[in-house]
C-alpha positions in Angstrom: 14.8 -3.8 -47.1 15.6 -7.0 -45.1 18.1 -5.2 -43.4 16.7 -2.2 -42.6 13.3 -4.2 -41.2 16.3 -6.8 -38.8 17.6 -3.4 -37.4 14.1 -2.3 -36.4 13.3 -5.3 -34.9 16.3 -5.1 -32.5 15.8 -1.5 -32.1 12.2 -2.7 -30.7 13.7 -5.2 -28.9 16.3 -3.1 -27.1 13.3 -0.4 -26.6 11.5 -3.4 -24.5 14.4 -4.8 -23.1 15.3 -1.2 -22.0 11.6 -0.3 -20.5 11.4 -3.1 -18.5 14.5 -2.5 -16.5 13.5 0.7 -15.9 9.8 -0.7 -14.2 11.6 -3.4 -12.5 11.2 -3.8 -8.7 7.7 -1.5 -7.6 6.6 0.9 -5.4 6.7 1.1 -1.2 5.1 4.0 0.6 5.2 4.3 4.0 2.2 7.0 5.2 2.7 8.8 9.0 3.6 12.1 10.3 6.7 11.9 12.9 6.2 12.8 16.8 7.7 16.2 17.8 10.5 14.5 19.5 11.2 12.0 17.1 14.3 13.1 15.5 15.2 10.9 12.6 12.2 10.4 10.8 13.1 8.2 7.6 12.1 4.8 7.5 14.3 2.0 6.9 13.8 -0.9 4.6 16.5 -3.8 4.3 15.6 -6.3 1.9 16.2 -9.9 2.4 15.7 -13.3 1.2 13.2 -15.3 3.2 14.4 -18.6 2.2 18.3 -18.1 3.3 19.3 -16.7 6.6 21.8 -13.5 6.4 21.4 -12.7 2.9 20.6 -9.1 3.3 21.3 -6.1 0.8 22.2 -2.7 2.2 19.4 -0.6 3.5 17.6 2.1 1.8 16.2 5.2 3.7 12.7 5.9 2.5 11.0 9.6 3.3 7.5 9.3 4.7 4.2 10.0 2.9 6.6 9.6 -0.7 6.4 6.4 -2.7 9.8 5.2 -3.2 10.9 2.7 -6.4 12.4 -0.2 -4.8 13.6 -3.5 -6.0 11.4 -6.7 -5.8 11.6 -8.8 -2.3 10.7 -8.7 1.2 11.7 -6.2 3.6 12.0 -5.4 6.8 10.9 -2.3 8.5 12.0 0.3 10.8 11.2 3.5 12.2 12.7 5.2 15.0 13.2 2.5 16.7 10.0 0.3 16.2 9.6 -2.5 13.8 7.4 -3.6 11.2 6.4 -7.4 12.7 7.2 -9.1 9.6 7.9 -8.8 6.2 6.7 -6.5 3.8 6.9 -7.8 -0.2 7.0 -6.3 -2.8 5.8 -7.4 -6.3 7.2 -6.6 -9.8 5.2 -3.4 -10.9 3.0 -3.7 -7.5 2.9 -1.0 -5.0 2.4 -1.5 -1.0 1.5 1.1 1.3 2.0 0.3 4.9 0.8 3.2 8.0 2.5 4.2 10.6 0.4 4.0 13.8 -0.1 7.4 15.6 0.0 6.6 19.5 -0.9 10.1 21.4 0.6 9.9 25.6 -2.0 8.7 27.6 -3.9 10.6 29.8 -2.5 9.4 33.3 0.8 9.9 32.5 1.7 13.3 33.4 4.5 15.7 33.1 8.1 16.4 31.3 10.5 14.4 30.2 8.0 11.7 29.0 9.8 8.1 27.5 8.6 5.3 25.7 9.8 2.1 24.7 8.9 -1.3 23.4 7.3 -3.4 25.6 9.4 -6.2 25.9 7.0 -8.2 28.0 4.6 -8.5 24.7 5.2 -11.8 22.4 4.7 -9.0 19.3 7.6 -7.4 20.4 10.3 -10.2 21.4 9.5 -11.8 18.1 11.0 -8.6 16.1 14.2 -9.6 17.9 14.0 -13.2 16.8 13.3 -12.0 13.5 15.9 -9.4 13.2 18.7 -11.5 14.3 17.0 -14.8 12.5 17.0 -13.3 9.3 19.8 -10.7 9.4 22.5 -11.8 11.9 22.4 -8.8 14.0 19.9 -6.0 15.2 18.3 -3.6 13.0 19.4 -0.6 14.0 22.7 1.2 15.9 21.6 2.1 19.0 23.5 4.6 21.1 22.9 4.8 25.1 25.4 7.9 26.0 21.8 10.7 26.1 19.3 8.8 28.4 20.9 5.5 29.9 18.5 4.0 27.2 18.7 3.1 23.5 17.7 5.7 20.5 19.1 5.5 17.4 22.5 6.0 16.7 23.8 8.8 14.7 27.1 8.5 12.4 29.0 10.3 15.2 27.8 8.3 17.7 28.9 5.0 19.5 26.8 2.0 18.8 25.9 -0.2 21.6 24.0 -3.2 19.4 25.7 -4.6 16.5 28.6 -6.1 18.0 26.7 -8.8 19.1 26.8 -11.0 16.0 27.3 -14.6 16.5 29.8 -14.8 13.7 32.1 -17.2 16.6 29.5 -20.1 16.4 30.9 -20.9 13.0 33.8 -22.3 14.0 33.6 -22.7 17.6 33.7 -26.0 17.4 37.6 -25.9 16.3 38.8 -24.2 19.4 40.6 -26.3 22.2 38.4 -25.0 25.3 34.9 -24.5 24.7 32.1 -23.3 27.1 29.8 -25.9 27.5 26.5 -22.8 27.5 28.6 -21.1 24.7 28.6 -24.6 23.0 24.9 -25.0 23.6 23.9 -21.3 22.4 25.9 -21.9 19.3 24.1 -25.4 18.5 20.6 -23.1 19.0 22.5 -20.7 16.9 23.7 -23.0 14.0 20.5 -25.1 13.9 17.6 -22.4 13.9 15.0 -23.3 11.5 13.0 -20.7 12.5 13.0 -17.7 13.7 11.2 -18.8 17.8 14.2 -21.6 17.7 16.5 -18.2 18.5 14.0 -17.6 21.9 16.9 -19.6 24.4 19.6 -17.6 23.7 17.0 -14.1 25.0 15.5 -13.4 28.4 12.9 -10.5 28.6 12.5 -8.3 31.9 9.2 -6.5 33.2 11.0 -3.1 33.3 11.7 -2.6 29.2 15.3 -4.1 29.3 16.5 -7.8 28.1 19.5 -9.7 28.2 21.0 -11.6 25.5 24.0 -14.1 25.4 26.1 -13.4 23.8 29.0 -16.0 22.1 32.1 -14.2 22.0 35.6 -15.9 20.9 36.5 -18.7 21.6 33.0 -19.5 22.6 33.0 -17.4 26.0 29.1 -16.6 26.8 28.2 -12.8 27.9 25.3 -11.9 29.5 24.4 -8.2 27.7 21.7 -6.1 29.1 20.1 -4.0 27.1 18.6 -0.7 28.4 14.7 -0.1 26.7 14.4 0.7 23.2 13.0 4.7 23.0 11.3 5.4 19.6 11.2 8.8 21.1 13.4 11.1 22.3 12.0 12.3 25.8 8.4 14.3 25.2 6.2 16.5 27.1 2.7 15.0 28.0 1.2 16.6 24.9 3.2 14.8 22.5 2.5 11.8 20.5 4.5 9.0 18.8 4.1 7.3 15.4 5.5 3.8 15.5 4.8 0.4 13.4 2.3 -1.9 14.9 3.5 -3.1 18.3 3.0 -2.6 22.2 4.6 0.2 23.8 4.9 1.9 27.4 4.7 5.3 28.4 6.3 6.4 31.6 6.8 9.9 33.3 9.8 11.4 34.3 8.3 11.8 38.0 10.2 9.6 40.8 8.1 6.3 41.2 6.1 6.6 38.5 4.4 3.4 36.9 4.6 2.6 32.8 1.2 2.7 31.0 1.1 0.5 28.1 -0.3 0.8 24.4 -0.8 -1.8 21.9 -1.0 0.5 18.1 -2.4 -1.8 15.5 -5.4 -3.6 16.5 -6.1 -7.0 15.4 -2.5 -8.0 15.8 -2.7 -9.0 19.4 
């Protein structure tokens, strides 16, 4: 009897064990129906930890309107192209539901061939960059440039433009005989980041959509990238509309000398 009442207390045990491994990690739903023209339409949740830069898992690819089981932590965002600004977290057994932000062209802005892009001129959106790179090393997504001289997301078979600038050189650039004395600075900016506005030297942001970053390639060279505007959109007709995390955005016509409307989706953030 003693033995039989041992086995089905670890056969209880096990059975609890068992269920909560199964329940670990909780629930993330993001709600939003994709624009016409936006082609990809799964969100993208990498999971870091806030308290050590670049210690990312792998992303996960999360269908809209669906709640998806993930594992405990916070994540960062994406959808074509736009960014959650900050991270989400996700309890033990909790569930978060975030919505994407449906942004409709504006009414001035007439025509084919309609873009928009993140409005680099807006604190909101520069700090995704420093947050991206802060907490992960690189940018969020592969870009590719090759279908409108401007950045949209990358498929498998396509070139990336983005993730080569990693900083990966500031580790050791120290060790190399001739050293840049900006590439030396950058990587001290680099290195030393506490947070993620310590990043902010190494980026300057243009008027038009575009920004250039510095880049620190071997042995401590410094590149000054452009990069074209971010599209969450492939071009759209004046009818279309966009759904986008919280952020500022601008809208601008195909038609030669045409001015960019912007949109700031999510209201109390700004």
């Amino acid at each position: 009897m003693k033995h039989k009442n041992s086995l089905s207390l670890l056969m209880l045990t096990m059975t609890l064990l068992l269920s909560g491994i199964a329940e670990a990690g909780g629930y993330l739903t993001v709600n939003g129906t994709p624009g016409r023209m936006q082609v990809f339409r799964k969100v993208k949740a990498i999971r870091c930890d806030e308290r050590q830069r670049m210690n990312c898992a792998d992303p996960v690819y999360l269908n809209l309107n669906e709640a998806t089981q993930v594992e405990t932590g916070s994540y960062i965002l994406g959808f074509e192209n736009s960014i959650y600004p900050g991270f989400v977290r996700v309890n033990d057994g909790g569930s978060i539901v975030i919505n994407l932000e449906k942004v409709t062209v504006p009414s001035s802005v007439k025509g084919k061939g309609v873009k928009v892009f993140r409005d680099f001129t807006n604190i909101v959106e520069q700090q995704k960059i420093f947050f991206t790179m802060f907490y992960m090393g690189r940018h969020f997504f592969r870009l590719d440039k090759s279908n409108f001289n401007d950045l949209y997301l990358a498929g498998s078979w396509e070139r990336d433009f983005v993730q080569r600038f990693t900083y990966e050189i500031c580790a050791r650039v120290a060790t190399y005989p001739k050293q840049d004395p900006l590439g030396q600075e950058l990587c001290k900016v680099w290195n030393n980041a506490g947070s993620m506005m310590d990043l902010s030297p190494i980026y300057s942001f243009g008027k038009d959509g575009t920004f250039t970053e510095n880049w620190v390639t071997y042995p401590g060279d410094v590149s000054a990238r452009v990069h074209p505007r971010y599209l969450v959109s492939m071009p759209m007709n004046e009818d279309d509309f966009v759904s986008v995390f919280p952020g500022s955005y601008r809208f601008i016509s195909s038609k030669k000398g045409a001015s960019s409307v912007v949109v700031k989706a999510g209201s109390g953030r700004f």
